[in-house]
C-alpha positions as CSV (number, residue, x, y, z in Angstrom):
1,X,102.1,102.4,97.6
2,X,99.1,100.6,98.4
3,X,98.6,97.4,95.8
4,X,94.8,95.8,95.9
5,X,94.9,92.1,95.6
6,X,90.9,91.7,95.9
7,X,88.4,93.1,96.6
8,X,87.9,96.7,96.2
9,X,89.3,99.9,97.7
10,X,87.2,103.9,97.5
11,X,89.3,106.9,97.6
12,X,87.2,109.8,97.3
13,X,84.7,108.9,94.3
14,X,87.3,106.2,92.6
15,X,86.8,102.8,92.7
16,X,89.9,100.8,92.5
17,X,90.4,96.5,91.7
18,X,92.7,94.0,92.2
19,X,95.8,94.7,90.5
20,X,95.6,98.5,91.1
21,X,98.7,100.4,92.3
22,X,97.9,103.3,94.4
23,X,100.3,106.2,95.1
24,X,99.8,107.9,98.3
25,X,102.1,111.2,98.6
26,X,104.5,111.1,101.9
27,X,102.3,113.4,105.0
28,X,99.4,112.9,103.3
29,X,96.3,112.4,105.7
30,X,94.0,109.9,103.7
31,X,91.7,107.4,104.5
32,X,89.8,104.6,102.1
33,X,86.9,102.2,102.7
34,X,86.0,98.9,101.0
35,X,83.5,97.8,98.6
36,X,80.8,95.0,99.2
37,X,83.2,92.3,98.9
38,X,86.0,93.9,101.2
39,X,89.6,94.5,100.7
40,X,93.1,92.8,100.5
41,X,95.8,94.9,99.8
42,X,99.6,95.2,100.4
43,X,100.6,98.3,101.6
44,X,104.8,99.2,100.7
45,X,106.2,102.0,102.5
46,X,109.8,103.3,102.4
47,X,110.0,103.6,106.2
48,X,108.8,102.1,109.4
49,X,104.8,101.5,109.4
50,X,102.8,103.5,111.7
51,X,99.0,104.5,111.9
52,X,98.0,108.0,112.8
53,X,94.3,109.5,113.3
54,X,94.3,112.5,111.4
55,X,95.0,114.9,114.2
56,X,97.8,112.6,115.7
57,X,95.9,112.2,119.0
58,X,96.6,108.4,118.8
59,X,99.8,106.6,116.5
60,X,100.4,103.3,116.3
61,X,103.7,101.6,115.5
62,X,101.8,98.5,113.3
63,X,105.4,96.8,113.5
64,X,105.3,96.3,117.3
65,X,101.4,95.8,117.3
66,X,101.6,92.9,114.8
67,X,104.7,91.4,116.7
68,X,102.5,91.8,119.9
69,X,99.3,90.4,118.7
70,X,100.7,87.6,115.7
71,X,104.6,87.3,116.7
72,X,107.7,88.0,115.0
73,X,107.8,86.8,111.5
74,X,110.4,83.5,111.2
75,X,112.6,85.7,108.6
76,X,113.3,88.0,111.7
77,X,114.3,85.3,113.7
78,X,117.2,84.4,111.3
């Protein structure tokens, strides 16, 4: 589920706001851009984030990339 907190996010020909709940089937290759003001969203997934180009020539665990780039969130630490 991908849930817009500002901004604006395109699918297709929709235009989506903040407070917009979008569904995204599991295996589903998709990809979004942003309106003029850009995008904030939350992105809830039932398993482990990763980011894969449509052909799966490059994934991307966002997990380890976010721990390697920002650190490990305190929470984790506990």
């Amino acid at each position: 589920m991908i849930f817009v907190t500002a901004g604006e996010i395109r699918l297709g020909n929709a235009v989506h706001g903040p407070g917009a709940a979008l569904f995204v089937a599991a295996d589903t290759n998709y990809g979004f851009s942003t309106g003029p003001a850009g995008l904030s969203f939350i992105n809830f997934r039932p398993s482990s984030p990763t980011y894969a180009t449509a052909d799966r020539s490059f994934v991307l665990d966002e997990a380890d990339f976010f721990i390697e780039h920002v650190g490990k969130p305190q929470y984790l630490d506990a």
